[in-house]
C-alpha positions in Angstrom: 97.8 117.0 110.1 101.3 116.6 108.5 104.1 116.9 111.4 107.4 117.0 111.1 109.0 113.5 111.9 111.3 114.7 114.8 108.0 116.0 116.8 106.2 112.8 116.4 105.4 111.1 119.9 108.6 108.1 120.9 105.2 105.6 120.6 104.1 106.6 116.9 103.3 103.4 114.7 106.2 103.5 111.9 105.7 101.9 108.5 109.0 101.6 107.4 109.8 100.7 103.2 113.1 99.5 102.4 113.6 100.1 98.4 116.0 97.8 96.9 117.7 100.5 95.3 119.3 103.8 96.5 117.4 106.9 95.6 119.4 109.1 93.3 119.0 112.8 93.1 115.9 113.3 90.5 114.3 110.1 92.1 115.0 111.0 95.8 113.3 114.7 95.3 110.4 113.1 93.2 109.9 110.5 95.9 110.0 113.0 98.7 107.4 114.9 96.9 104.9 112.7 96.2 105.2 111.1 100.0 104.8 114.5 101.1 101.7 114.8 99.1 100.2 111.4 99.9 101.0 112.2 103.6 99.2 115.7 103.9 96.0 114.8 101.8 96.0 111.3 103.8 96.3 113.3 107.5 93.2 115.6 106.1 91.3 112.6 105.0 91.6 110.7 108.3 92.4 112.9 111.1 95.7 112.0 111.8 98.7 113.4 113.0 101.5 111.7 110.9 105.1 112.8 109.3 107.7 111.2 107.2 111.2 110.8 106.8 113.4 109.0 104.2 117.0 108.0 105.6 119.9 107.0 103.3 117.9 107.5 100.2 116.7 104.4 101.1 114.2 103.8 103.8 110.7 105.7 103.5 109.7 106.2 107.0 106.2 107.1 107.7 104.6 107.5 111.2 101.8 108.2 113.0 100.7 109.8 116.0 98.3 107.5 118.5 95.7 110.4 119.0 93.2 108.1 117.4 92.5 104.7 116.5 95.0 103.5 113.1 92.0 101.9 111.0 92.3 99.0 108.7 91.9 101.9 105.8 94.0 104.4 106.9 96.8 101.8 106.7 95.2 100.0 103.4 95.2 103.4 101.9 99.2 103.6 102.7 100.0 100.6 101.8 98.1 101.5 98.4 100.1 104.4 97.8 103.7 102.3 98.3 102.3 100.0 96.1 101.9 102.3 93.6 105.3 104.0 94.1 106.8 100.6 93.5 105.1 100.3 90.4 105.4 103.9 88.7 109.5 103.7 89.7 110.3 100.0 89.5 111.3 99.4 92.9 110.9 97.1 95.7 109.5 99.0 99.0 107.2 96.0 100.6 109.6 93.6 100.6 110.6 93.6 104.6 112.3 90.5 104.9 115.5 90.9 102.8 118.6 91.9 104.6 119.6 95.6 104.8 123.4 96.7 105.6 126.0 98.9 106.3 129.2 98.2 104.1 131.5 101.5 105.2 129.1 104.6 104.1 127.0 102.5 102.0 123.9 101.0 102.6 123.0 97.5 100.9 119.9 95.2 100.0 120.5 91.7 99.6 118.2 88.6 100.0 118.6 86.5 102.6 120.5 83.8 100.1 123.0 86.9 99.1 123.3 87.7 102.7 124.2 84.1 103.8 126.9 83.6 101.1 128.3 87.5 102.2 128.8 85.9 105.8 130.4 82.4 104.4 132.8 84.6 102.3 133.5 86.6 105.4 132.5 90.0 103.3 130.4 90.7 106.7 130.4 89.5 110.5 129.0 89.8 113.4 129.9 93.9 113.4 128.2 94.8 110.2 125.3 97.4 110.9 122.2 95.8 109.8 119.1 97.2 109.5 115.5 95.8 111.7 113.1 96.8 109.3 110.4 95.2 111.3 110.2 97.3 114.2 107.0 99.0 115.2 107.7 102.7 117.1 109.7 105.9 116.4 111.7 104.8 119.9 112.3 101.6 118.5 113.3 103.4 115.0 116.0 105.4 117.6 117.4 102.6 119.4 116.5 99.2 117.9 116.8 100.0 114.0 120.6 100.2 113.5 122.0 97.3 115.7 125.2 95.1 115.2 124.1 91.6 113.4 125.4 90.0 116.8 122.4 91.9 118.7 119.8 91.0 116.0 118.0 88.0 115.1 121.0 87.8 112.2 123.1 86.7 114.8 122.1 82.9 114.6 123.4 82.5 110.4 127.3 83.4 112.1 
């Protein structure tokens, strides 16, 4: 069953998908729909309790209750459906290991490379907001997710 993402359980498995670019109004309200979609029909199919958030019209959020096993399918058929998102919109969504940030309001996607030369040329520090997008709960999502690069595995390129 669909459930909204603030009443998911603090140990709910998140699948979290960075997109390389920032969703703008016509994309963000397609995206949102067709998660929505994917989510429901996938809860039905499975017998899950899951919900979805996207953050900073960025980050597609999805999590899911632990009232059951997560199967090998359930998460193959998710990762299908990203996979597809990436390719009917032309963004980058499975891509976990490139560096996510907060410059002021703004939220940024750079490779590793990108972020490196960023820290030589001092346009971040230790202070800049990054983003863990490898981290595994919704309690992690609320605590761990938006740290300080001196409190992240970041910390060691200063």
């Amino acid at each position: 069953m669909l459930v909204d993402f603030n009443q998911l359980e603090n140990n709910a498995k998140v699948f979290l998908y960075p997109s390389n670019k920032k969703f703008h109004a016509d994309l963000f309200s397609e995206i949102e729909t067709k998660v929505n979609n994917f989510v429901t029909q996938w809860c039905d199919k499975n017998d899950i309790e899951a919900g979805f958030d996207i953050k900073y019209q960025r980050f597609i959020i999805i999590a899911i209750n632990n009232t059951k096993p997560i199967t090998t399918t359930i998460i193959d058929e998710l990762v299908s459906f990203i996979f597809t998102l990436q390719l009917e919109h032309e963004i980058e969504l499975l891509d976990k290991l490139n560096v996510c940030f907060k410059q002021g309001e703004f939220v940024q996607y750079k490779d590793v490379k990108e972020f490196k030369k960023l820290i030589k040329n001092k346009s971040v520090n230790k202070n800049t907001i990054v983003f863990d997008n490898l981290i595994n709960t919704k309690e992690e999502l609320e605590s761990d997710w938006e740290l300080p690069a001196e409190d992240t595995w970041y910390s060691r390129m200063f």
